[in-house]
Each structure stands twice: as C-alpha cells, then as structure tokens.
N, C-alpha and C positions, 0 to 999 in steps of 0.2 A: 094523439101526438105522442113521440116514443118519448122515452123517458131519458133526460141527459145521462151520461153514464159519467160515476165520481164513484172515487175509492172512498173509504170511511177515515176520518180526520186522524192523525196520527201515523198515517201508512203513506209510503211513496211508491211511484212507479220507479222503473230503472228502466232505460234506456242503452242501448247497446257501448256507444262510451262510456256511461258511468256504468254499468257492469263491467265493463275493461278497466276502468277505477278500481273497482270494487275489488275487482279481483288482483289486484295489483297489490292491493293491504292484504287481501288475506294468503294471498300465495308472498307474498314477506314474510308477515309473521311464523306462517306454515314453518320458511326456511330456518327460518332464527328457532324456533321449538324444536324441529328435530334434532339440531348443531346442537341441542342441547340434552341428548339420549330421549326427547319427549313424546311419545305415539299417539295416533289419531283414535277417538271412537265418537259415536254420535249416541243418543239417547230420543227417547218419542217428544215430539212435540207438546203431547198432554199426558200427566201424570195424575194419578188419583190424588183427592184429592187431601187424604190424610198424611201425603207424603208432602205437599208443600205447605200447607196452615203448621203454622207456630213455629216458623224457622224465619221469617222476617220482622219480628214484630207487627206490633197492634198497625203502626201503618201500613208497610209492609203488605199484610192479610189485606188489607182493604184493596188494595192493587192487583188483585188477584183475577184476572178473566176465568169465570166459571163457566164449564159445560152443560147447555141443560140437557138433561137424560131424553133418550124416544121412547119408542115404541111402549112396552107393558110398564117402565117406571116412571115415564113421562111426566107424572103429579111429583113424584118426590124430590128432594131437593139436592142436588146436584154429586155428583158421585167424584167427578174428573176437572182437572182445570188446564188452561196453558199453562206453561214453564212459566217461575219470574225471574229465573238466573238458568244458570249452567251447576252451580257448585254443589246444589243440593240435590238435581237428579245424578249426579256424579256420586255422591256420598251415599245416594239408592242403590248402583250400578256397582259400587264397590262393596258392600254389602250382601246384595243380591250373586254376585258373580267372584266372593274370596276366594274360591275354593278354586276358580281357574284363574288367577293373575299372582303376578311374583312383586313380592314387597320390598324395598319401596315403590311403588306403583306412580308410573309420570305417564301424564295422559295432556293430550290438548283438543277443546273442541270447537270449533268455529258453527254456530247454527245461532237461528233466530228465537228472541224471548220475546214475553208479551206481558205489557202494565197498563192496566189499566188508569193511566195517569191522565192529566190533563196537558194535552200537545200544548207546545212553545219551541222556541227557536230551542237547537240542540237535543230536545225532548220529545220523542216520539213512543207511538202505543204499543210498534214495533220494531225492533230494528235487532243487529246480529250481535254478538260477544264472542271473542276468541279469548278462551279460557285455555289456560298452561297450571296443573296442581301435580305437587307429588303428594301421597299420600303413603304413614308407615312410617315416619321417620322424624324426631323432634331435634336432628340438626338445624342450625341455622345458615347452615349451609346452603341449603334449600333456599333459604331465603335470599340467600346473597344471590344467587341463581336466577332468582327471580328479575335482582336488582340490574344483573347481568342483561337478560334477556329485555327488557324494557329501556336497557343503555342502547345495545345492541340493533331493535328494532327502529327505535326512534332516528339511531345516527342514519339507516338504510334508506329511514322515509326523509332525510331531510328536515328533521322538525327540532325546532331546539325545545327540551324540554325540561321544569323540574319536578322532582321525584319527591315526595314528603311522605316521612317514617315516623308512626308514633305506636304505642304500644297498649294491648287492652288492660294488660295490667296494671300500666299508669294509667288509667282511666279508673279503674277497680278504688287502686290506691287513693285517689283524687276524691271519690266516694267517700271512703273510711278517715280521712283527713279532717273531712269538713263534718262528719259524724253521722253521716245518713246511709251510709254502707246498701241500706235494703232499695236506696235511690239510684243506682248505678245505672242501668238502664235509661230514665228518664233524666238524669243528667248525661248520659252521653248522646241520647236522640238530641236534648238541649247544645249541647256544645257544638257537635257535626253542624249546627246550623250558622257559626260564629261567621265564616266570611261569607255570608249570601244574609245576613240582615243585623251584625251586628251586637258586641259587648251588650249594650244596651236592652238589645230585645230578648238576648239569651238570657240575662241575670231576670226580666220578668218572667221567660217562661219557666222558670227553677223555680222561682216564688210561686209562679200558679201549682207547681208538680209539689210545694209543699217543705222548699226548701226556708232554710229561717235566713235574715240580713245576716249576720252571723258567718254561716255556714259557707253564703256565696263571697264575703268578705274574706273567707281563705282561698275558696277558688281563684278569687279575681287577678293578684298577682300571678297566678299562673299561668293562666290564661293570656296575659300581658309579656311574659317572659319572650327577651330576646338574646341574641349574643350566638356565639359561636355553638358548635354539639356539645363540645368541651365544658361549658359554663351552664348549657340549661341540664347535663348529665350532672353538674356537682351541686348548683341549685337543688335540683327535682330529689338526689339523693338526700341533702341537711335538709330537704320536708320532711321526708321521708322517714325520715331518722328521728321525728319528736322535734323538728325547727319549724313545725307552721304554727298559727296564733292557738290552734287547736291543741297541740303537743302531745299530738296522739302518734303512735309510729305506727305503720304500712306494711308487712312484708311482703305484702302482696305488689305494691308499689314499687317495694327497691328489687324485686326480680324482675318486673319490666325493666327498671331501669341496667340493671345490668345485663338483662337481652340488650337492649338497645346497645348499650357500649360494647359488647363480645361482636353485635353486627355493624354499629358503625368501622372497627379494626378489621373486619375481614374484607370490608368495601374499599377502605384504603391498599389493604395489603392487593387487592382485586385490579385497581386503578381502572375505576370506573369514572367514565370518562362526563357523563353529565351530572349537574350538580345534584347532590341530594341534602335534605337538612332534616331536622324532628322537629316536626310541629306536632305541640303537646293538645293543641285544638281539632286535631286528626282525628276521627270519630268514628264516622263511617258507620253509621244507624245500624246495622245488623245483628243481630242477637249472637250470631254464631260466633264471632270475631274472641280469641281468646287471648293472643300475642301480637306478635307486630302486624302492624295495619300500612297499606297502601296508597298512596295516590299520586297519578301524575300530572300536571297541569301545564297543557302550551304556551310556552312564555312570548310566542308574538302573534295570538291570536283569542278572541274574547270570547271562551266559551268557556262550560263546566269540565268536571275531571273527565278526561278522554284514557283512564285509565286505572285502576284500581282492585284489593283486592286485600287478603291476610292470611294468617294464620288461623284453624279450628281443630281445636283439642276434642269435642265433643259431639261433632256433627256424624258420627257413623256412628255412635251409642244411641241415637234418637232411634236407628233402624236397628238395634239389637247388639253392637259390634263394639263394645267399650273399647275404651283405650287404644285407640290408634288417631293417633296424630297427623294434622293436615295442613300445606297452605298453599296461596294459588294466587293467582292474578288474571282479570281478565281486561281484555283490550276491546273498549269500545270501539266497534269498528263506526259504526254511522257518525257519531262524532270527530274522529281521526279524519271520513273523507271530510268531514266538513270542516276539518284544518288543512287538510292539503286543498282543497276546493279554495279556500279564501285565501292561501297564501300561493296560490297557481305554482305548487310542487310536484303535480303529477306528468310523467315525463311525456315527451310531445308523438313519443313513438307511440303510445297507447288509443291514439286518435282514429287508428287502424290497424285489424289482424292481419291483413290480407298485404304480401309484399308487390303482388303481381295481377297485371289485369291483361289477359286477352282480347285485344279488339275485335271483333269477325266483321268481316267483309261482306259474307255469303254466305251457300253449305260448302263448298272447296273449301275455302281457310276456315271454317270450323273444323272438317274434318282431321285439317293438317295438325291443325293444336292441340286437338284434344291429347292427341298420345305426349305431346313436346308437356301438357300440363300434368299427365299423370308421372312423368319420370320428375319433374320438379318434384313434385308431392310426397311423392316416393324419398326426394331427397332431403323432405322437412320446411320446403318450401311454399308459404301459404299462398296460395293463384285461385284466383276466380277466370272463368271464362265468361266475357260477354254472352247475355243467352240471346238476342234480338241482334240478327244482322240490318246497319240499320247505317244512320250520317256518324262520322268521327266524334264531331262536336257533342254530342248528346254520351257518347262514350269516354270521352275527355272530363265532361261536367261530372260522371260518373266518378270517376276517379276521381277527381279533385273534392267531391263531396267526400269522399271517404278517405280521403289522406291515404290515396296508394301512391305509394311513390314510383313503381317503375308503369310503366304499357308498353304491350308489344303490338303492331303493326305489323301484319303479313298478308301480302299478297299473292297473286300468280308468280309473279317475279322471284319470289322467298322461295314458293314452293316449288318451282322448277331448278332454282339453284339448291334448294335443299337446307336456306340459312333461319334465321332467326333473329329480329328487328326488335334491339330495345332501346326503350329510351328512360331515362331518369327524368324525370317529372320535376325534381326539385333543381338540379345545374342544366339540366338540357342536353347534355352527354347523350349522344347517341351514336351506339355501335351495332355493326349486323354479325353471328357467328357463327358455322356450321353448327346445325340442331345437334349432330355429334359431340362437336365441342364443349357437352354440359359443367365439365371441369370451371371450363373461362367463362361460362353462362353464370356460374352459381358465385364466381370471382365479382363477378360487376352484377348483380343482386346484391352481395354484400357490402357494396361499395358505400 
C-alpha cells in the first residue's frame, strides 16, 4: 500500500492563490523598504554552526535545526544548522563582505527561517521574515525610519496596527535597581513573558532564577506603570535617579530613558500616523538586543507580534568587527497573512494573474489567436489560450474557476471579418474590435 504523502508538522503547502497572497505582502513591503534607500541581498539557508549558538540565548540555541554531517564525518556531531532569524546571518555577511559595502549599510531580506519549536495556531517550524536593518550608524534616526516604514506598510496592508517601544537599557537599569545587575538576562527572558501568562507567573519565575521578595517588590510597580509616554518617561527617570525603594541610581537606565524621549520627539515631529506607546514589559528574549526594542501587534485580530525587532551595538564584534552599531525590524510574513487571511483584506483582484482567456473552437481559431495573444503579451497583458478545442461550457467553468474576468469567443465569422470578440465576465459588456484596433482592445481590458 503507498504511503499517504504529508508534509512534516510546522510546514504548510501554498497553493497558487495564497502564493498570489503571499506575494502581495512581500512585494509591499519590498515597495515600502526601497522608498526608503533599502537594498535587497539574501544569505544561505544554513550557516555553520558556530555562527548561530550563543546569539539567541539558552532557549534560543535549543531551537536550533541542526544539520547531520554525510559522508567521511557522518559520526561527528553536527558542523552546520538552518537560520533562526535573518539579523545574525546579516551581522556574518557584514563582517565577511566590509571591505565591499558603503557604511551606513541598509539591507532588506525577505527569505525563510527555521525553529525548531513546537507548531500552534500562529507558530510554525518554518515560515518567512522580511527583514529591513541599517547597520554603521547610532542615529536614532534609523530608528524612527523603522517606525516610519512599519506606519507605512501596515496603512498599504490595511491592518490597523500598534507599535510598542521600550528600551534594553531600561531593562539593564531595572536589573541594577532591584540589585541583581548580573540577572539581566533571566529577568528580561522573565518579563518578555508578562502578556502571554501573566504579573503572577513572571514575579515566580524571577524567584525560581534567584531573585529575593524584595528585589521583585521594586520591579513590580513597574511593570504596573501606566499613563501617557510623558508620565512613564518622568516615572522611569525619579527610579532612576535613586527614587525606587532600592535608592540605587541607573545610568545605564536613564540613557534608555532618554533614547526613548530623543525617539519618542522625532516620531511626533515624523507624524506618524499609527499609534505607538513604551511598554516598559517589552523584552523581546534576545541576547543581542542593546537599545530600543520593537513590537507590533494587530489590534483587530488575535494573534502574537506580527512584527518585531531592535537595536544591536555588539552583534558584528561576535564575528571580529567591534563597534559598529545596528538596528532592524523584521516583518513576520506568515503571520501578517494570517491577519489579512482572518480579516479578508486581501484584494479580490489577487484571485487571478491571468486577465484574459482565449476560447478555441478548433485548429482555425487557435491559429487565429495565437498571434492576437502574443501582441497582448507583448503589451503586458496576462492571456492564457484555451489548449483543448472542446464545448464552451467547460471553458466558461474554466474561467470562472479562476476569476478571469474577460473571454474571447472567435469564430469563422471573426476570422474572416478580421475582428476580435470580448466579453467581460463580471457586467456582461460585450464588444467585437478589429484585431488591429489593439489601442480599444487594451481600453476594454482595462475596463
């Protein structure tokens, strides 16, 4: 008995409309990154593998798809892995290739990652990211750019969306407040978790990582903090400043904070058009993450961040390259369709490439069409020719399956007058023109 054929859990097939989907988001975003001086490169699927361990944290590494070795190293233990982002083989590739790129360096890549995670609705082992970073340059300018391009893309897609800003040095700071400085890491993996389980379960997983009642008893109001940017910027700063129960001061803290206020005024000055706020619970588990941090979430659809990203002071010094400064955002594509998908924003023209269908009759009206389909073509015109001369009906059901809107119908009649028989499939409009007349042919196509 053959064996049912199934892809492996985590992985989808695509089908020719939702690749027309698909590429609908990624040729978007495409437009909105170049508008924005940003160029294309792409990078290998798998990278060795001392180039991705110890760039995502302890969880992080766990998610890692590893390659097993063939032929003569086949015993040994694994050399090479799949990507689990874009930003670190990007931080290889900048590294590897300084000596031909001009700094600041704005790159954007659209290609698929792979995590070894466990599938759920939203969560897949594989799916794509469209990544936009400049790298070379510790303006935050860059960043508002960021803010820009993720206003910009979302208005395109139709998605109302908000944006939430927080910063790693107010995380750093948050550390050194409550006295555990060397816990910065394992309190910010703890925090990143606060709206998927909860005040409650984060202040135990701090206690298990080794924090005292104490310690998280100065976090806690912070983590509570609401109000305007204005009020959690002069908050965050009297912590900062020797005002928490601890009365330690931050400086590591108050330059977050004043990133954050130098980028909240250039987003106004920007007049950035969806809303964005600082959520001080912004985490974003990555070890790389050094300034401001990303995230954007669909406010009328129930799913995780379909977007995200930051700032990394340090991530090209891992390959040899100190001090050059980075940040980036990337755009969950498989998530995005699964907001357009659930809020049916994807436009209805996408349901088919194809504007035109040739009906054939016979070999005579195929012969007649073929040449009337190549000068379409020629004119950017997408046409299929019927290939089976055959009943109407069966070529009518054809088109309608495939959302073409126009068919042409030609006969002996057509071909001894010399005209050309369309018809509009969606009002019923139907006109005959000299095959000459491709002017008025390509006028009522675009109708």
């Amino acid at each position: 008995m053959a064996q049912k054929p199934s892809i492996p859990k985590g992985t989808r097939d695509f089908g020719q409309r939702e690749m027309a989907e698909r590429n609908y988001i990624f040729d978007t975003v495409r437009s909105v990154f170049r508008t924005f001086g940003y160029q294309q490169i792409d990078t290998p699927a798998m990278e060795n593998l001392s180039t991705l361990l110890g760039k995502y944290g302890d969880e992080g590494d766990k998610l890692l798809f590893r390659i097993q070795n063939s032929g003569e190293k086949a015993a040994l233990p694994p050399e090479k892995g799949l990507r689990y982002d874009l930003t670190v083989p990007f931080a290889r590739f900048v590294v590897q290739h300084q000596n031909e790129i001009s700094f600041p360096f704005k790159r954007f890549q659209i290609q698929p990652v792979w995590r070894a995670d466990r599938p759920q609705k939203g969560r897949y082992r594989e799916f794509y990211q469209c990544d936009v970073d400049v790298i070379g340059s510790t303006s935050q300018v860059n960043e508002l750019e960021l803010v820009q391009i993720v206003d910009r893309v979302f208005a395109k897609l139709d998605v109302r969306v908000l944006l939430k800003i927080n910063n790693r040095k107010v995380l750093t700071g948050l550390a050194e407040i409550c006295g555990f400085p060397e816990r910065v890491v394992d309190i910010t993996v703890a925090i990143d978790k606060l709206d998927k389980i909860g005040l409650e379960k984060v202040e135990e997983e701090m206690m298990e990582k080794g924090l005292t009642a104490e310690a998280i008893a100065v976090l806690r109001p912070v983590l509570q903090l609401s109000g305007t940017k204005e009020e959690k910027i002069a908050t965050m700063r009297g912590l900062f400043n020797g005002g928490s129960a601890s009365g330690i001061v931050s400086e590591a803290g108050l330059a977050g904070v004043d990133e954050l206020e130098e980028l909240f005024g250039l987003i106004d000055a920007a007049g950035v058009s969806c809303p964005v706020e600082i959520d001080l619970s912004l985490a974003r588990g990555l070890n790389y993450y050094t300034g401001a941090i990303f995230e954007v979430k669909a406010l009328d659809f129930p799913i995780g961040s379909i977007c995200g990203g930051g700032r990394y002071d340090n991530l090209t010094g891992i390959f040899g390259l100190p001090n050059v400064s980075g940040v980036g955002i990337s755009f969950g594509a498989d998530r995005i369709y699964d907001v357009l998908k659930g809020l049916d924003k994807f436009p209805a023209a996408l349901s088919s490439s194809t504007r035109l269908l040739f009906a054939v009759m016979g070999p005579d009206e195929l012969r007649y069409v073929l040449p009337l389909a190549k000068t379409l073509r020629d004119a950017g015109v997408s046409v299929e020719v019927y290939p089976d001369a055959g009943k109407l009906k069966k070529q009518f059901d054809y088109a309608a399956k495939k959302a073409i809107p126009f068919i042409s119908i030609n006969g002996s009649s057509e071909i001894e007058a010399g005209t050309v028989n369309l018809k509009n499939l969606e009002t019923g409009d139907q006109q005959a023109f000299q095959a000459t007349e491709m002017d008025k042919i390509l006028g009522f196509l675009s109708f």
